[in-house]
C-alpha positions as CSV (number, residue, x, y, z in Angstrom):
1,X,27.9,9.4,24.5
2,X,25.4,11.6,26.0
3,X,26.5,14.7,23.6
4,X,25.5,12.2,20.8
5,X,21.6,11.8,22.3
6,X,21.9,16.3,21.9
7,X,23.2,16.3,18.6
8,X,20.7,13.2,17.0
9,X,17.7,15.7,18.6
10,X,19.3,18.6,16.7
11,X,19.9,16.5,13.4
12,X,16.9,14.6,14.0
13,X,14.6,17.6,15.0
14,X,13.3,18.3,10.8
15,X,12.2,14.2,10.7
16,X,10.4,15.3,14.3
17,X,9.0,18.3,12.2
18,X,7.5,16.0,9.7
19,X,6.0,13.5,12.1
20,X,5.0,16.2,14.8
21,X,4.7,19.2,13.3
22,X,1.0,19.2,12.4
23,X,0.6,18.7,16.3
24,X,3.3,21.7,16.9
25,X,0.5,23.8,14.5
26,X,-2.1,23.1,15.9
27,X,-1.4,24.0,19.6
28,X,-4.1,26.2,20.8
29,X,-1.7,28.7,22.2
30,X,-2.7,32.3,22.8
31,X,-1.6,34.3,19.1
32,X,-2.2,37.8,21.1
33,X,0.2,37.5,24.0
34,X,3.4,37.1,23.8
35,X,4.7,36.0,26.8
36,X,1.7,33.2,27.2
37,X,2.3,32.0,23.8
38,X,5.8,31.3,25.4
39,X,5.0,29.9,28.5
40,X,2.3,27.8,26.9
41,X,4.8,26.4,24.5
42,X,7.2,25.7,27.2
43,X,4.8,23.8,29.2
44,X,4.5,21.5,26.0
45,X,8.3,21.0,25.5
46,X,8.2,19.8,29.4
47,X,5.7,17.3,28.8
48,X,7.5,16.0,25.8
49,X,10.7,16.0,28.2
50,X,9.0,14.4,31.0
51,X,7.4,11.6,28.7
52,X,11.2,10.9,27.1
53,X,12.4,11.0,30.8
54,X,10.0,8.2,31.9
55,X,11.0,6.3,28.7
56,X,14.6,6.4,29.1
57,X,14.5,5.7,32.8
58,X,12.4,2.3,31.6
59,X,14.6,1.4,29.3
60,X,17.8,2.8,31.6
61,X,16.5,-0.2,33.7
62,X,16.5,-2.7,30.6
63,X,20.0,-1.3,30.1
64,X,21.0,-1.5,33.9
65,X,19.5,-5.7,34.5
66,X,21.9,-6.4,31.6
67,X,24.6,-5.0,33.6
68,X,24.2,-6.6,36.6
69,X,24.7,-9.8,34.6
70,X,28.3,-8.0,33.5
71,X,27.1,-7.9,29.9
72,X,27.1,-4.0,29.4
73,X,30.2,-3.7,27.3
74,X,28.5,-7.0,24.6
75,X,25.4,-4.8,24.9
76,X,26.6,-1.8,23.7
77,X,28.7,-3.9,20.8
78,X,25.3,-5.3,20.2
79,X,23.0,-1.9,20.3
80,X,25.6,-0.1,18.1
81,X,25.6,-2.9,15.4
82,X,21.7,-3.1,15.2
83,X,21.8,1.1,14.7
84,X,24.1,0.7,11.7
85,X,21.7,-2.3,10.2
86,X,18.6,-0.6,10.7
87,X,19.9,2.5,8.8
88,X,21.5,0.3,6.2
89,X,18.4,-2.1,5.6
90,X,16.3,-1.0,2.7
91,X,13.1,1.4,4.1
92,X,10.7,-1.5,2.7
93,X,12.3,-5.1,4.8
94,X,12.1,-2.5,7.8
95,X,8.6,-2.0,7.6
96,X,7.8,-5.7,7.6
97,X,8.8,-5.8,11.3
98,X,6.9,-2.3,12.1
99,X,8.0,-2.1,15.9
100,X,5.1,-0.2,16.8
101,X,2.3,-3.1,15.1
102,X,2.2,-5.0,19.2
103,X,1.3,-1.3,20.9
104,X,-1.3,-0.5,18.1
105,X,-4.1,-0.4,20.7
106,X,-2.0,1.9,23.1
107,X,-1.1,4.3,20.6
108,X,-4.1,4.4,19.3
109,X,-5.7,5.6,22.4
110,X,-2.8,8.2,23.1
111,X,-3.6,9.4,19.2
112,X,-7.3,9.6,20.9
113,X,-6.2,11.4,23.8
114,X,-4.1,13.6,22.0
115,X,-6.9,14.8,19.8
116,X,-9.0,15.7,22.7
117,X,-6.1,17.7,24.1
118,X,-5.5,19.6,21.2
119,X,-9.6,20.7,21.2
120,X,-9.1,22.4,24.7
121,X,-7.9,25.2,26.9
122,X,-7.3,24.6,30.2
123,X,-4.4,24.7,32.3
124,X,-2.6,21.6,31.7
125,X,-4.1,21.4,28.1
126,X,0.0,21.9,26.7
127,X,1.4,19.7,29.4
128,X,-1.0,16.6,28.4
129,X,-0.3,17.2,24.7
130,X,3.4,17.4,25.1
131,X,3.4,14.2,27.3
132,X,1.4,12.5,25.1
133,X,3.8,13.3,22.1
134,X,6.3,11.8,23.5
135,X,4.7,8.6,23.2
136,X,4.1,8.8,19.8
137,X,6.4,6.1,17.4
138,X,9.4,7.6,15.8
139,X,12.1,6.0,14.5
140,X,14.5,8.6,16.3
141,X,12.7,8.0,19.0
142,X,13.6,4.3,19.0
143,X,17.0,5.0,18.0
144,X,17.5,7.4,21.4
145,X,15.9,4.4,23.3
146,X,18.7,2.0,22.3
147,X,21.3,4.7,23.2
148,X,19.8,4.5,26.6
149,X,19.7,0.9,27.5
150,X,23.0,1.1,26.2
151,X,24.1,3.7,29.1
152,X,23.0,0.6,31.4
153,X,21.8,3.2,33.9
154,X,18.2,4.5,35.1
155,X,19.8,8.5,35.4
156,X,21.8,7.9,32.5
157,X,19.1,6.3,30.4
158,X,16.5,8.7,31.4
159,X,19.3,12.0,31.0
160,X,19.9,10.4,27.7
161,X,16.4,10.9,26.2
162,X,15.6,13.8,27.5
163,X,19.2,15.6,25.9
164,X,17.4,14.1,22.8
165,X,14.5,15.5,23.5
166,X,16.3,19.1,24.1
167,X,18.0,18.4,20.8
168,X,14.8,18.6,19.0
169,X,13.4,21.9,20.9
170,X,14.9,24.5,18.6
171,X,13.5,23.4,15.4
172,X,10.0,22.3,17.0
173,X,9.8,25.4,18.4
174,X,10.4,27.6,14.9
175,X,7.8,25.1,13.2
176,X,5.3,26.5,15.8
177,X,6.1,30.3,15.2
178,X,7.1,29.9,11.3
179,X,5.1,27.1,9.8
180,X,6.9,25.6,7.1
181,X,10.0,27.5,6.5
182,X,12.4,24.9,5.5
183,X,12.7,24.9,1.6
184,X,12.9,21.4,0.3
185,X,16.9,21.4,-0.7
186,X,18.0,22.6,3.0
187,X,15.4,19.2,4.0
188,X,16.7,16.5,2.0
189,X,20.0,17.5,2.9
190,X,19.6,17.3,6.5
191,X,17.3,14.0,6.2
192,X,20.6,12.9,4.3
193,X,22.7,13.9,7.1
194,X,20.9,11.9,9.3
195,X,21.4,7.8,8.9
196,X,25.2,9.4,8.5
197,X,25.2,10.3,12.0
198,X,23.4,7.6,13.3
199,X,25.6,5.3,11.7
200,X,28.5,7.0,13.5
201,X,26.6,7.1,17.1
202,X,26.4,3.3,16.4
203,X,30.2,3.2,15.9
204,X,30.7,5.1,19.0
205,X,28.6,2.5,20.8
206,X,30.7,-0.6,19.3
207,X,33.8,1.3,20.1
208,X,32.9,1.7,23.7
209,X,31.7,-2.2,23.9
210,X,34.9,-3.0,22.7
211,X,36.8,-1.4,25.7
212,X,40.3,-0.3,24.3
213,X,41.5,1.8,27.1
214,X,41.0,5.3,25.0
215,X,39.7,7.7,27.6
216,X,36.1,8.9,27.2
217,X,35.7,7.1,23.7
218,X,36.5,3.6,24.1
219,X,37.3,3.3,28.2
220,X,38.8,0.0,29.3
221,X,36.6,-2.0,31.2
222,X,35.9,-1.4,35.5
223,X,37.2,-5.1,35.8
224,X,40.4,-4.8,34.1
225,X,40.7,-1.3,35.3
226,X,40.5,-2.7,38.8
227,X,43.2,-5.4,37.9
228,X,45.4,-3.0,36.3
229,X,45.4,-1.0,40.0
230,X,45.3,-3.7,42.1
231,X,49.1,-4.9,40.1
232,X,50.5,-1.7,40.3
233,X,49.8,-1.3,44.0
């Protein structure tokens, strides 16, 4: 499960382009050294990292209460059906229910923030703009932060999004250096690509609700597990 939070970064990474890319042009790193330019664009990726880490050991917590209450395996039935409706729903009934509308002020001040950053050049200047990237609504990002409640695990929720977030590195990372590279066939294919593999991450999560005893994809639940031994013993 947490190789699918790596490979929805790496899939997801050209929607991240389109959302965060003018941010990834615009960082003020230094064009006439090398190794700074670098650095300084690690230091972003870290904050964006360190904001995902935060966010998935939140919602690791969500994920980890429902547990407690021995609902993990409905949970991730539950997360992995509303994955496959939300890519199935038409683009127009999903923006009635914009999930981001409640935390307009918030973002709105990070945006703020954000654009502030991007006008300096001090030390921390690429750690506050990646951190405050991070915070931005995506849709991805929201689809990573159902994988993690789903882990029902602060270090596994919080591991979770920040695999995501490594996912997305590469191709945030060319965008910086090469602009606008992609042609438009290679995008639409990969934007295709996309609700395809989210569809079958949501599958994945139903299949490991539904606890059928298949080792690493569907494992049997710890209760029956523990029955099973207790029997044979």
């Amino acid at each position: 499960m947490l190789i699918s939070a790596l490979i929805l970064g790496l899939l997801g990474s050209l929607h991240c382009v389109g959302m965060c890319g003018p941010i990834a042009f615009m960082l003020p790193v230094d064009r006439s050294n090398s190794f700074k330019k670098v650095s300084q664009i690690g230091v972003y990726h870290f904050g964006r990292l360190l904001a995902y880490s935060i966010i998935g050991l939140v919602f690791g917590l969500v994920g980890k209460s429902f547990s407690l209450f021995g609902i993990q395996q409905q949970l991730s039935i539950i997360i992995g059906i509303l994955m496959i409706v939300i890519v199935l729903l038409p683009h127009k009934t999903i923006g009635k229910y914009n999930l981001s509308k409640p935390l307009y002020k918030i973002i709105s001040k990070v945006k703020s923030a954000l654009g502030k950053a991007l006008k300096k050049k001090t030390a921390d200047t690429f750690l506050t703009i990646g951190f405050l990237n991070g915070f931005l609504p995506c849709g991805l990002v929201y689809m990573a932060v159902f994988g993690s409640i789903a882990t029902g695990s602060l270090f596994e929720g919080s591991l979770y999004m920040v695999l995501f977030g490594l996912g997305t590195i590469p191709l945030m990372t060319s965008a910086i250096y090469l602009g606008k590279f992609l042609n438009s066939t290679i995008k639409q294919r990969i934007q295709k690509a996309i609700p395809v593999f989210v569809v079958i991450i949501g599958a994945l999560f139903i299949l490991r609700g539904l606890g059928l005893g298949i080792p690493y994809l569907s494992p049997a639940p710890i209760v029956e597990m523990a029955s099973s031994a207790v029997e044979c013993h």
